[in-house]
N, CA, C and O atoms as CSV, one atom per row, in Angstrom:
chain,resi,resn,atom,element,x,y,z
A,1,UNK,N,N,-176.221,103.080,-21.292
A,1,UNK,CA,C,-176.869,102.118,-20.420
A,1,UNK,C,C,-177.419,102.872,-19.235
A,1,UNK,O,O,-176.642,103.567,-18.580
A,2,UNK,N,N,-179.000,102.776,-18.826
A,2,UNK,CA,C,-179.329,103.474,-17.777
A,2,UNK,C,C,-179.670,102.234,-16.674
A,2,UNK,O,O,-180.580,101.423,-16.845
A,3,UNK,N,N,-178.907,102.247,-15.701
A,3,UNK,CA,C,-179.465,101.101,-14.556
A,3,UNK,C,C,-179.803,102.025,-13.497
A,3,UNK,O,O,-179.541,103.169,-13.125
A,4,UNK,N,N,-180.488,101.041,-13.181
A,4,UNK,CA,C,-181.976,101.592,-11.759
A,4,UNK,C,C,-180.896,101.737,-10.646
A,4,UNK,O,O,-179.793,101.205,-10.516
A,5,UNK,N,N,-181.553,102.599,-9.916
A,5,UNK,CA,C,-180.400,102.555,-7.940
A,5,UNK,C,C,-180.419,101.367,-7.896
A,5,UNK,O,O,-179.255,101.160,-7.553
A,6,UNK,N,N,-180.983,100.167,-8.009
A,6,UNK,CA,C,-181.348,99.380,-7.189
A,6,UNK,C,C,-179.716,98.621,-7.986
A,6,UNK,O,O,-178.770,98.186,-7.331
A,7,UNK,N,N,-179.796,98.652,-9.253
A,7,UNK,CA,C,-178.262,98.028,-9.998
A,7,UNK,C,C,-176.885,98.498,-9.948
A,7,UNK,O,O,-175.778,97.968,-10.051
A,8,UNK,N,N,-177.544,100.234,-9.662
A,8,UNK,CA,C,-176.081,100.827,-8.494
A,8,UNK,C,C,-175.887,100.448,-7.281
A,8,UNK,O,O,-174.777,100.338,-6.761
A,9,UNK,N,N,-176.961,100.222,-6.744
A,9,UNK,CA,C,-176.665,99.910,-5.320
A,9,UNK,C,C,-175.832,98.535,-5.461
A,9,UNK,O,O,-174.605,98.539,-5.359
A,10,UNK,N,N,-176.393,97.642,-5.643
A,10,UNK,CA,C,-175.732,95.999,-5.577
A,10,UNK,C,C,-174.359,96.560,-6.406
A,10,UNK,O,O,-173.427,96.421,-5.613
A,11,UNK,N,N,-173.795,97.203,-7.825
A,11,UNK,CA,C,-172.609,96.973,-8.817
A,11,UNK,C,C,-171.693,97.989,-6.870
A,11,UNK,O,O,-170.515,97.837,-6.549
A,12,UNK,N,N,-172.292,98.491,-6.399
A,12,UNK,CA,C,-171.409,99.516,-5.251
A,12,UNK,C,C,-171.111,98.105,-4.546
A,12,UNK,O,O,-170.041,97.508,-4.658
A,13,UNK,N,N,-171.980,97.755,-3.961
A,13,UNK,CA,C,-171.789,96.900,-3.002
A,13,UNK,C,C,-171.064,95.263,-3.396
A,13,UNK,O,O,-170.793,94.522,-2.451
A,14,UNK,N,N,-170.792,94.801,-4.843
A,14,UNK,CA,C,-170.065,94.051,-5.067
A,14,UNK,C,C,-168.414,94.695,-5.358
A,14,UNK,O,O,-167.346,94.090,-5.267
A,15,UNK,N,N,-168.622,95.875,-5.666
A,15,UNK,CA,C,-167.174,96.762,-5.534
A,15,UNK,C,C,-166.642,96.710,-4.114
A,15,UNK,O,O,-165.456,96.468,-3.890
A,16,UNK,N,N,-167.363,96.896,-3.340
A,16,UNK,CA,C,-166.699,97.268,-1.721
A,16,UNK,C,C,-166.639,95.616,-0.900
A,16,UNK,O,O,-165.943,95.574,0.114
A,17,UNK,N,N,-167.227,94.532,-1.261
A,17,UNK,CA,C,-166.971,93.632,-0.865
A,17,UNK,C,C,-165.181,93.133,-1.661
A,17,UNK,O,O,-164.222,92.768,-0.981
A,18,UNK,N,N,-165.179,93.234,-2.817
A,18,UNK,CA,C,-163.851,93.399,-3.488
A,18,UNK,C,C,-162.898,94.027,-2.472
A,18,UNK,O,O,-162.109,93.387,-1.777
A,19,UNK,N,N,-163.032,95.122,-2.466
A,19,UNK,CA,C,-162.233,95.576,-1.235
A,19,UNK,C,C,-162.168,95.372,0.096
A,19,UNK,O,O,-161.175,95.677,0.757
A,20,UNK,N,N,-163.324,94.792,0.630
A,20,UNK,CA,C,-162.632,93.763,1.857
A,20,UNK,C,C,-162.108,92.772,1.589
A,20,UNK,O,O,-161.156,92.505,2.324
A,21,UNK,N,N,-162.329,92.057,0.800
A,21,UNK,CA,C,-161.463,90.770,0.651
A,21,UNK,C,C,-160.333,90.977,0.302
A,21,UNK,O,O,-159.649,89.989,0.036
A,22,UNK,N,N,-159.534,92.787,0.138
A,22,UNK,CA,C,-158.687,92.835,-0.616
A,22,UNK,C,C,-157.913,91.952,-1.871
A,22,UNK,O,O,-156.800,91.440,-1.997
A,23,UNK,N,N,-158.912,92.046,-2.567
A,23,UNK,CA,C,-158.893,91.040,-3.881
A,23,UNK,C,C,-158.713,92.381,-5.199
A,23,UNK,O,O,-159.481,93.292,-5.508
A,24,UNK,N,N,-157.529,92.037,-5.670
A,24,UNK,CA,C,-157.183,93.122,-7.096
A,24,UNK,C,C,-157.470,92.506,-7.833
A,24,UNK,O,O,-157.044,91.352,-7.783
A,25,UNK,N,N,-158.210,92.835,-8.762
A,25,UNK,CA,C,-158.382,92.119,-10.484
A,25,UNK,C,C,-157.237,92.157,-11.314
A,25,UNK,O,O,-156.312,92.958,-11.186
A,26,UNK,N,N,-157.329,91.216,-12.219
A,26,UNK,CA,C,-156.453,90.951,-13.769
A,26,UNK,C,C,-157.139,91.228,-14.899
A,26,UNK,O,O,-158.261,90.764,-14.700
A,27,UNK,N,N,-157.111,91.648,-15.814
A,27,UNK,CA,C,-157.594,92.316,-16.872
A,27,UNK,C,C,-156.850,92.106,-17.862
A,27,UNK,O,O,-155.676,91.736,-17.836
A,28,UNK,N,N,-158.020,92.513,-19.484
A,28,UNK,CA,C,-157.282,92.358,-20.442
A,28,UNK,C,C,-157.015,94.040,-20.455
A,28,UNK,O,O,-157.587,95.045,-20.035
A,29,UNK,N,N,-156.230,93.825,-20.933
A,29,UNK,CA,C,-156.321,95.691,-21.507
A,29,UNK,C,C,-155.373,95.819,-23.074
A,29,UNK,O,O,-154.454,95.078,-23.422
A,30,UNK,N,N,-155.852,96.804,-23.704
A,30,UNK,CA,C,-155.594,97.141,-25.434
A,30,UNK,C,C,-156.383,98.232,-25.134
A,30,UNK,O,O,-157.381,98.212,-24.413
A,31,UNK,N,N,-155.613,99.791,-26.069
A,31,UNK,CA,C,-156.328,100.566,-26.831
A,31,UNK,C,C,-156.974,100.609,-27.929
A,31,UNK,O,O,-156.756,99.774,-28.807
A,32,UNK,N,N,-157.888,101.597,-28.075
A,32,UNK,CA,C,-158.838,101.646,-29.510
A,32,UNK,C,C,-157.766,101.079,-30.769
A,32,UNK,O,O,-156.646,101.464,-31.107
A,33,UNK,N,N,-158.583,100.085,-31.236
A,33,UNK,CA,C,-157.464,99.244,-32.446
A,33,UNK,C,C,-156.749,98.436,-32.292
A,33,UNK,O,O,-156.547,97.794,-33.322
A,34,UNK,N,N,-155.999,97.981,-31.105
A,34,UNK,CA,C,-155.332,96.865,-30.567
A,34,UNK,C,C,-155.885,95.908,-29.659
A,34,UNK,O,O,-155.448,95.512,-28.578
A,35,UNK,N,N,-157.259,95.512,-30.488
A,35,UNK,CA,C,-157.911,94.640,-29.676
A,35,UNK,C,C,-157.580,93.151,-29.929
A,35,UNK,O,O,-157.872,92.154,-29.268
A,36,UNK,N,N,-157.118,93.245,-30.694
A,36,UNK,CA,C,-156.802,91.660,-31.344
A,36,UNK,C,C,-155.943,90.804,-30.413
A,36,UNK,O,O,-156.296,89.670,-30.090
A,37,UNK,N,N,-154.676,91.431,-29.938
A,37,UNK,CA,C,-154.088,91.259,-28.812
A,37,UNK,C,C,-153.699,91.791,-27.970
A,37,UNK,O,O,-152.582,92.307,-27.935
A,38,UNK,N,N,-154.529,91.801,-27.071
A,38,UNK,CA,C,-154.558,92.196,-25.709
A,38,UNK,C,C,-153.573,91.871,-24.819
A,38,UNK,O,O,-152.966,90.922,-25.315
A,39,UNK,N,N,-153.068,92.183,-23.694
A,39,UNK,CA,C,-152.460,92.234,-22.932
A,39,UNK,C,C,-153.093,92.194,-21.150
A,39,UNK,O,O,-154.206,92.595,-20.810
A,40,UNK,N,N,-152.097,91.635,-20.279
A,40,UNK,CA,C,-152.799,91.626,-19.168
A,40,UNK,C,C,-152.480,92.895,-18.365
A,40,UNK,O,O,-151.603,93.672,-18.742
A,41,UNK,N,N,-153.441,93.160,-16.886
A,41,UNK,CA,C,-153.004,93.952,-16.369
A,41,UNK,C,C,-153.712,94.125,-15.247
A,41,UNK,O,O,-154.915,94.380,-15.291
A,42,UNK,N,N,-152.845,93.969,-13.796
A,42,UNK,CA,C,-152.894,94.185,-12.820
A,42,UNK,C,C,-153.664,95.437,-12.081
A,42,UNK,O,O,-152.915,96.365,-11.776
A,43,UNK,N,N,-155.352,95.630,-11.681
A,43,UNK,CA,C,-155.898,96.662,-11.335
A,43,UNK,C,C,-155.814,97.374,-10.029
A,43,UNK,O,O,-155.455,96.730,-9.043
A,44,UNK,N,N,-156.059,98.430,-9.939
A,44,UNK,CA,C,-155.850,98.852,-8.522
A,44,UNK,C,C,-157.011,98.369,-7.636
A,44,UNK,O,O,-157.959,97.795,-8.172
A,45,UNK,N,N,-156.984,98.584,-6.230
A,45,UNK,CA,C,-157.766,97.525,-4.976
A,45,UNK,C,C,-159.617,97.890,-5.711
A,45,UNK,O,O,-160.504,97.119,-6.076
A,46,UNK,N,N,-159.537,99.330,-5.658
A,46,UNK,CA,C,-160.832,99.758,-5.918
A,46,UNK,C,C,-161.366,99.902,-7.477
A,46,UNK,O,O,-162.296,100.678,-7.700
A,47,UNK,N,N,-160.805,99.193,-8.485
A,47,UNK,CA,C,-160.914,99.120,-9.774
A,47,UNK,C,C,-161.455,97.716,-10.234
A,47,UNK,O,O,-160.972,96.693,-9.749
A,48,UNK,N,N,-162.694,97.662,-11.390
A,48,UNK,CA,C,-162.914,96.606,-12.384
A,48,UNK,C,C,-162.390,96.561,-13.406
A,48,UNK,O,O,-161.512,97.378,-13.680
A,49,UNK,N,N,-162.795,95.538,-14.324
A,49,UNK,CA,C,-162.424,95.169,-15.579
A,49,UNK,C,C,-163.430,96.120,-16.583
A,49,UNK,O,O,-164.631,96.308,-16.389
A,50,UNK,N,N,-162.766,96.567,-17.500
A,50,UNK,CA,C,-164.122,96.971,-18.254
A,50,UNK,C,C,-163.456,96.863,-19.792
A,50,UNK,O,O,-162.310,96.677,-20.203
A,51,UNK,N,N,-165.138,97.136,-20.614
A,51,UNK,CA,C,-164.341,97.348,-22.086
A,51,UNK,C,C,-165.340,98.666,-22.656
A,51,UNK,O,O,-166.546,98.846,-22.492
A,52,UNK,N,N,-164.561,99.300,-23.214
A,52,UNK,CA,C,-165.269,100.644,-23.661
A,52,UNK,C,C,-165.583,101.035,-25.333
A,52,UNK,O,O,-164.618,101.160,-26.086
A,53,UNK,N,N,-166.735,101.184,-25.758
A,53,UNK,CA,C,-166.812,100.625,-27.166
A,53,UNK,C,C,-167.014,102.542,-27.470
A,53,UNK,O,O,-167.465,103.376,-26.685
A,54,UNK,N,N,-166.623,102.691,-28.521
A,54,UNK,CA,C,-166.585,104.214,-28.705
A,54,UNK,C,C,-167.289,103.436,-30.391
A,54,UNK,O,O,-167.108,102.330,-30.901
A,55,UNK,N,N,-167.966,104.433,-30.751
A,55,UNK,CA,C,-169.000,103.765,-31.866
A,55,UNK,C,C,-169.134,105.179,-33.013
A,55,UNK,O,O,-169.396,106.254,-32.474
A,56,UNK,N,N,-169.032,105.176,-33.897
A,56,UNK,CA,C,-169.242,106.627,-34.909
A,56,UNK,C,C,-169.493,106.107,-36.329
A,56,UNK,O,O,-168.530,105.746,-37.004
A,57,UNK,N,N,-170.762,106.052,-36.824
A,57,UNK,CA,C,-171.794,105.682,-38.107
A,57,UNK,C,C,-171.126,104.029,-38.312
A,57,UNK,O,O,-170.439,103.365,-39.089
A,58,UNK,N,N,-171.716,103.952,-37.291
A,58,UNK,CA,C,-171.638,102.050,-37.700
A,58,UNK,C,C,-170.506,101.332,-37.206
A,58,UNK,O,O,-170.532,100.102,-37.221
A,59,UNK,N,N,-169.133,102.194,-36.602
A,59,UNK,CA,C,-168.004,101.503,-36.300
A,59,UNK,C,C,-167.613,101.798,-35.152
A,59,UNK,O,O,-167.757,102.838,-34.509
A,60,UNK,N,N,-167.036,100.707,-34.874
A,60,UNK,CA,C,-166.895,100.483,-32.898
A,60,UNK,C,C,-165.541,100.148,-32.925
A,60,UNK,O,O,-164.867,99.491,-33.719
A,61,UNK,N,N,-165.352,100.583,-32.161
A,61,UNK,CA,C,-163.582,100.665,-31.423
A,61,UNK,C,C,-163.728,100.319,-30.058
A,61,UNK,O,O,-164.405,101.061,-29.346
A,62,UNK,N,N,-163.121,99.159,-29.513
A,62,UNK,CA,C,-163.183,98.762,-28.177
A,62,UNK,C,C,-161.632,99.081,-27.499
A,62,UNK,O,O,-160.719,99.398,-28.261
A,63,UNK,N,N,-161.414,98.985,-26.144
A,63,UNK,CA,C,-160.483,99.674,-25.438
A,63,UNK,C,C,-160.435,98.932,-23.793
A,63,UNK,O,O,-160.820,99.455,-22.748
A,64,UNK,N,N,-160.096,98.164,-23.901
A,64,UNK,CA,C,-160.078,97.598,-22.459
A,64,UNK,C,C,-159.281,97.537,-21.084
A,64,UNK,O,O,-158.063,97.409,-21.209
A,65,UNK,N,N,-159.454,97.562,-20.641
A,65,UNK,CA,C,-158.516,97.686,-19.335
A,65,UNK,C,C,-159.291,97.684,-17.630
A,65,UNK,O,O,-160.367,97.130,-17.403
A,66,UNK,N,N,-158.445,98.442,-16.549
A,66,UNK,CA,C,-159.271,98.446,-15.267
A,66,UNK,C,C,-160.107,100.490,-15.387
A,66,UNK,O,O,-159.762,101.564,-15.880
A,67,UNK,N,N,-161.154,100.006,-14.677
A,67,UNK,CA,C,-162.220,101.282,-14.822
A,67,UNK,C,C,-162.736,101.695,-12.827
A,67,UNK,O,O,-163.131,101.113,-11.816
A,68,UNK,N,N,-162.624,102.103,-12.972
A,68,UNK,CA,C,-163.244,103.024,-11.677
A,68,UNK,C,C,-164.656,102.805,-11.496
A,68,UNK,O,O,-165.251,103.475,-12.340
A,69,UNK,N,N,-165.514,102.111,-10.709
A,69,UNK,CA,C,-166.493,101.520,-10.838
A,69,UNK,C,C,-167.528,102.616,-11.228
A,69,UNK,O,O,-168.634,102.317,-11.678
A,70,UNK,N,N,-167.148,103.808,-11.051
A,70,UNK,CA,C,-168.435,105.336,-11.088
A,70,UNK,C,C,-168.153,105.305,-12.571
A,70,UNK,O,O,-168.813,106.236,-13.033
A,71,UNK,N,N,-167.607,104.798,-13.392
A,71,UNK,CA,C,-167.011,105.019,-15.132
A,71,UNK,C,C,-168.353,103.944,-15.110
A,71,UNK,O,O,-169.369,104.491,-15.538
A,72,UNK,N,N,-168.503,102.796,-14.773
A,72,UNK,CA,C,-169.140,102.044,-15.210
A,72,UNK,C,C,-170.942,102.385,-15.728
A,72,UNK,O,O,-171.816,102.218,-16.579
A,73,UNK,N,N,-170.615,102.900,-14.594
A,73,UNK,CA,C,-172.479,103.658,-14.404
A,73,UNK,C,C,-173.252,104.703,-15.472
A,73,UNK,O,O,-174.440,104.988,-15.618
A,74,UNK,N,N,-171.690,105.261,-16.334
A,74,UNK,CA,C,-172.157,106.374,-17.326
A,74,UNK,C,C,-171.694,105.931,-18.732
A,74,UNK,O,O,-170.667,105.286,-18.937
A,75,UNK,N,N,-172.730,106.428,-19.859
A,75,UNK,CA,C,-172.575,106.328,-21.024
A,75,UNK,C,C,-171.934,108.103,-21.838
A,75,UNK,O,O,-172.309,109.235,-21.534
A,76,UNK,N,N,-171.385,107.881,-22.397
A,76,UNK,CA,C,-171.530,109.644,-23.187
A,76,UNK,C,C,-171.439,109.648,-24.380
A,76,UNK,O,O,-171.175,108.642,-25.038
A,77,UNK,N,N,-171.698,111.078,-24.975
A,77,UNK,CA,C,-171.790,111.380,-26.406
A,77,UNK,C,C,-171.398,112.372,-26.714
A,77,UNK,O,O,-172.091,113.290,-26.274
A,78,UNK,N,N,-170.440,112.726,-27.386
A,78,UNK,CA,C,-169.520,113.562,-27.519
A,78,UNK,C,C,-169.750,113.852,-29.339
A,78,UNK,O,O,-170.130,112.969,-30.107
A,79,UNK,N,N,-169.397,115.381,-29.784
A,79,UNK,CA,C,-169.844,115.232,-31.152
A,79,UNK,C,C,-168.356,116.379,-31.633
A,79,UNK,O,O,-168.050,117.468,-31.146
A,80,UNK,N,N,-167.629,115.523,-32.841
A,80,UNK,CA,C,-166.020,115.967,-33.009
A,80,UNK,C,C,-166.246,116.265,-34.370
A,80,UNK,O,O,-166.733,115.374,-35.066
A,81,UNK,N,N,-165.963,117.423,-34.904
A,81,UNK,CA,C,-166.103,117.508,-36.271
A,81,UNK,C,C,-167.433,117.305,-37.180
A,81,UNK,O,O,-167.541,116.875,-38.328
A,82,UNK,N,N,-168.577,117.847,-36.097
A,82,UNK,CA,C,-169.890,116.909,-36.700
A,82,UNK,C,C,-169.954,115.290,-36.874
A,82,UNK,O,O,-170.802,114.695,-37.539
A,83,UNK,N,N,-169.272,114.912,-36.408
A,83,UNK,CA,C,-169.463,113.183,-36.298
A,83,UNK,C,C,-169.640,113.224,-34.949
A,83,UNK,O,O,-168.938,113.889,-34.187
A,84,UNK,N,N,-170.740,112.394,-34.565
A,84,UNK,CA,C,-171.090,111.927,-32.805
A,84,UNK,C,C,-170.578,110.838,-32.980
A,84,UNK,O,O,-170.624,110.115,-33.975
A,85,UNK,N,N,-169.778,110.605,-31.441
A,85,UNK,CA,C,-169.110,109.430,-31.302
A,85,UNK,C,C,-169.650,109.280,-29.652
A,85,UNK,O,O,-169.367,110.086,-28.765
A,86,UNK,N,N,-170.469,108.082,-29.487
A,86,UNK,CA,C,-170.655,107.586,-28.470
A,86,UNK,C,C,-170.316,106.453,-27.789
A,86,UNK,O,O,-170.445,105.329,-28.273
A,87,UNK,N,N,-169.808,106.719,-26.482
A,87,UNK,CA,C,-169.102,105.909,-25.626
A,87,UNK,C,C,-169.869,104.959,-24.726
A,87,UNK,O,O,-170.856,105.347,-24.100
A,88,UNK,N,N,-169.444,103.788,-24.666
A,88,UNK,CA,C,-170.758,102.654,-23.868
A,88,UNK,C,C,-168.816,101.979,-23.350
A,88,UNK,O,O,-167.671,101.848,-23.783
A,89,UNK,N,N,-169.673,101.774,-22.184
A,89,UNK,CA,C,-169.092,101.135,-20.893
A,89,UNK,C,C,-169.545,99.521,-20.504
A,89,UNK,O,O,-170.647,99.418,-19.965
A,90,UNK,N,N,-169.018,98.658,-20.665
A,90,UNK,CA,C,-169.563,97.452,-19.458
A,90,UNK,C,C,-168.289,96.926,-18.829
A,90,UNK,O,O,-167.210,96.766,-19.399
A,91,UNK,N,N,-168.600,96.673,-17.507
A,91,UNK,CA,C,-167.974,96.150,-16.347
A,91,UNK,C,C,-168.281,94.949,-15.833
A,91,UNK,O,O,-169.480,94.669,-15.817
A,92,UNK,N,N,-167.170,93.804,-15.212
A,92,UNK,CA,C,-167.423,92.887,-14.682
A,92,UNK,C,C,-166.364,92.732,-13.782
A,92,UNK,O,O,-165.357,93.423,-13.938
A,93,UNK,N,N,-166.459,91.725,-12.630
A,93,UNK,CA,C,-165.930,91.542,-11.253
A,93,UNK,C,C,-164.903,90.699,-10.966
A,93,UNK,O,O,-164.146,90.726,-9.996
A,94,UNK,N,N,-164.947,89.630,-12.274
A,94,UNK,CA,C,-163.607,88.065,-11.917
A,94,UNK,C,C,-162.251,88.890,-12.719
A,94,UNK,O,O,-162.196,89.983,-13.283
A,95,UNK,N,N,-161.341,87.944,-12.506
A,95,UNK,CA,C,-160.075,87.620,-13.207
A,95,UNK,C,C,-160.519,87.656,-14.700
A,95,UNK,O,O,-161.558,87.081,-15.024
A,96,UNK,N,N,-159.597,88.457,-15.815
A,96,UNK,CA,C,-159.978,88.067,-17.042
A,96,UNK,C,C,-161.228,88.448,-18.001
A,96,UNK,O,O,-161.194,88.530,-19.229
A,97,UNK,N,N,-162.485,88.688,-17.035
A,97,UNK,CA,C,-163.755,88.898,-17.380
A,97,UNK,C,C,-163.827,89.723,-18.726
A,97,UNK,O,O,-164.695,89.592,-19.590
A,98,UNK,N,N,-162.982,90.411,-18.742
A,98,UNK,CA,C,-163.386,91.429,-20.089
A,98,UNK,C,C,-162.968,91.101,-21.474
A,98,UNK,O,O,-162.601,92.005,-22.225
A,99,UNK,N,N,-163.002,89.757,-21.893
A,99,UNK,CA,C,-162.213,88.963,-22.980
A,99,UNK,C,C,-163.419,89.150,-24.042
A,99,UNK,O,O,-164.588,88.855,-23.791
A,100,UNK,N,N,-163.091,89.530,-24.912
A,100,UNK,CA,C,-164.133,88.792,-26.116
A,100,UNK,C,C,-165.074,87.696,-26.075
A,100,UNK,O,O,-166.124,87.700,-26.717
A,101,UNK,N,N,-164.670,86.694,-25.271
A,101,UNK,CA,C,-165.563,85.534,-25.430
A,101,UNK,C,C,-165.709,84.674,-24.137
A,101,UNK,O,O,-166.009,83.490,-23.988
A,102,UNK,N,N,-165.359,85.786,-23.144
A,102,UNK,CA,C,-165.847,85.839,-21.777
A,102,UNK,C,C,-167.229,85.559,-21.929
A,102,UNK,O,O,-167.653,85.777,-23.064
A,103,UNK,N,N,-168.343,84.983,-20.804
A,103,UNK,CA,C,-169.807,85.021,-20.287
A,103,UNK,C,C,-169.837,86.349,-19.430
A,103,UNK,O,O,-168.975,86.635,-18.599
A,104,UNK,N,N,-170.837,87.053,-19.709
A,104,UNK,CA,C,-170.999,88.175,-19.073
A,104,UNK,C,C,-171.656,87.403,-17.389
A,104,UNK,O,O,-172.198,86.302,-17.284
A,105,UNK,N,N,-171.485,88.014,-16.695
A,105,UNK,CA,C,-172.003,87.246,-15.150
A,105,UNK,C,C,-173.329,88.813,-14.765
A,105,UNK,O,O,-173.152,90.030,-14.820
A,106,UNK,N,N,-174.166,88.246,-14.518
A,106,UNK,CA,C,-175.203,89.449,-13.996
A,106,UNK,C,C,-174.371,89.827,-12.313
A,106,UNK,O,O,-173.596,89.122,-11.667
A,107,UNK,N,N,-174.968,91.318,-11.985
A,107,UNK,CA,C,-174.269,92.084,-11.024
A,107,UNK,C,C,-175.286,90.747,-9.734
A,107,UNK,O,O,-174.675,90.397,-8.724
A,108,UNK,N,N,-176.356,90.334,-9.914
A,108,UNK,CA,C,-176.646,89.479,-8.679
A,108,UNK,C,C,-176.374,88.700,-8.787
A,108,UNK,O,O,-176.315,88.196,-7.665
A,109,UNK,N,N,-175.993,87.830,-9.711
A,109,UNK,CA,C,-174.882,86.588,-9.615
A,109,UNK,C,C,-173.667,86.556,-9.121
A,109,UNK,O,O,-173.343,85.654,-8.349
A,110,UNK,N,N,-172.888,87.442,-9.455
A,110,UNK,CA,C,-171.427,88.009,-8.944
A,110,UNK,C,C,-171.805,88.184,-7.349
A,110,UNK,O,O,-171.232,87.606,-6.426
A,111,UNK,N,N,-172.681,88.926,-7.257
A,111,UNK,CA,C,-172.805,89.366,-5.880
A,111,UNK,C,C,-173.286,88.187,-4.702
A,111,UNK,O,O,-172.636,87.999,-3.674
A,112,UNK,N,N,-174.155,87.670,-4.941
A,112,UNK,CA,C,-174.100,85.981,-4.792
A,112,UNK,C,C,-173.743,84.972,-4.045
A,112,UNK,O,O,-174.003,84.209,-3.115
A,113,UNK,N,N,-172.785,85.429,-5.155
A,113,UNK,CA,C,-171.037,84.504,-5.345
A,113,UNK,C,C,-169.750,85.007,-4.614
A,113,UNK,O,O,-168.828,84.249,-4.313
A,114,UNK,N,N,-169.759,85.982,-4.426
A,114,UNK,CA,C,-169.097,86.745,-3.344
A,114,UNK,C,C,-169.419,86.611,-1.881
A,114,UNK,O,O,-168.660,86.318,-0.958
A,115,UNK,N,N,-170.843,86.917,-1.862
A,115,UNK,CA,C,-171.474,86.466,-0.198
A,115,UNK,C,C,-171.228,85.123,0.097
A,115,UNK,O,O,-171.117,84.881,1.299
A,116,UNK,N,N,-171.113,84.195,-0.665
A,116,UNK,CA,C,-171.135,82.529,-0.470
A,116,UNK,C,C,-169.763,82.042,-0.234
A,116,UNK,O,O,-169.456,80.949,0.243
A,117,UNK,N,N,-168.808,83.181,-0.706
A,117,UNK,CA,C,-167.409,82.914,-0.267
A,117,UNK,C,C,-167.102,83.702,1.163
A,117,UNK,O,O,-166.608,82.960,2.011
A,118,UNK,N,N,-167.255,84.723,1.469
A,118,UNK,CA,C,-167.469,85.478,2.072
A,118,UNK,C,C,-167.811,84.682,3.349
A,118,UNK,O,O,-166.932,84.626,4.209
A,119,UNK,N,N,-169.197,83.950,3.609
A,119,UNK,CA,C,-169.749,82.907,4.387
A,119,UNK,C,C,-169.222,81.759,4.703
A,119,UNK,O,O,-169.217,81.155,5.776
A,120,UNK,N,N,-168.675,81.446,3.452
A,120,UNK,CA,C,-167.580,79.979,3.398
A,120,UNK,C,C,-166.332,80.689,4.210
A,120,UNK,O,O,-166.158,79.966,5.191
A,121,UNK,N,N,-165.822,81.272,4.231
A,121,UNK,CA,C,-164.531,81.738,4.813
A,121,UNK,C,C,-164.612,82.008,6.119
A,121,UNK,O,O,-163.585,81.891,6.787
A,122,UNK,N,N,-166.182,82.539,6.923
A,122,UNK,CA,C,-166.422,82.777,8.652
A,122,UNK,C,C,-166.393,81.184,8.413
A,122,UNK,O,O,-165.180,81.004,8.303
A,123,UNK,N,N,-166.940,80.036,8.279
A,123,UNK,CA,C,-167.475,79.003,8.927
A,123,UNK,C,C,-165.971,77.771,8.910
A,123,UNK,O,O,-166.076,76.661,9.433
C-alpha cells in the first residue's frame, strides 16, 4: 500500500490525538493460522489495531494484533526458498476494529470523529 504524505500526515495525527486522550485500544489478536479464534488484547498508549496478511502463490495468512503506527505505513517482500512472500498491513483506530467483519473507517473519518469528541469535551 503506497499512501500520499498527505495520508501519513492525518494516520500521524489521528495516532497522537489517541495519545492525548490517553485512550489504549482493544484488539483482536491471533497468529498466522489461528484466525478463526481470536483473542483480545490490550494495546500499548502509542499502538493500533492491525491485521497483517502475509500472501505466497495465492495463499494468505492473516495475524492480528496491536502495530506501531510506522508498521502501518510499509508493505514488504521478502523471498524464502525462492517463494516470495509478501506482507500487507492495514490499520484502524476504535476498539475491536480489526475483526473480520469489522467496517473499515477511512483515516478522515476517524479523524473527524476524534476532533468532534475532542470539541465536545472543551464545551
Amino acid at each position: 500500500m503506497n499512501i500520499g504524505t498527505r495520508g501519513r500526515l492525518c494516520f500521524v495525527s489521528e495516532v497522537f490525538l489517541h495519545f492525548l486522550l490517553g485512550q489504549a485500544l482493544e484488539c483482536y489478536s491471533c497468529d498466522y493460522g489461528t484466525c478463526l479464534l481470536p483473542s483480545k488484547t490490550s494495546c500499548g498508549l502509542l499502538q493500533v489495531c492491525g491485521t497483517e496478511t502475509a500472501t505466497t502463490s495465492n495463499i494468505g495468512l492473516k495475524k492480528k494484533g496491536c502495530l506501531n503506527p510506522t508498521d502501518c505505513l510499509t508493505d514488504s517482500s521478502v523471498t524464502y526458498l525462492g517463494l516470495t512472500v509478501t506482507t500487507t498491513r492495514s490499520c484502524c483506530l476504535t476498539n475491536l476494529c480489526n475483526s473480520a467483519t469489522a467496517p473499515k473507517v477511512s483515516v478522515i473519518t476517524g479523524l473527524a470523529t476524534i476532533l468532534a469528541l475532542v470539541v465536545a469535551k472543551l464545551f
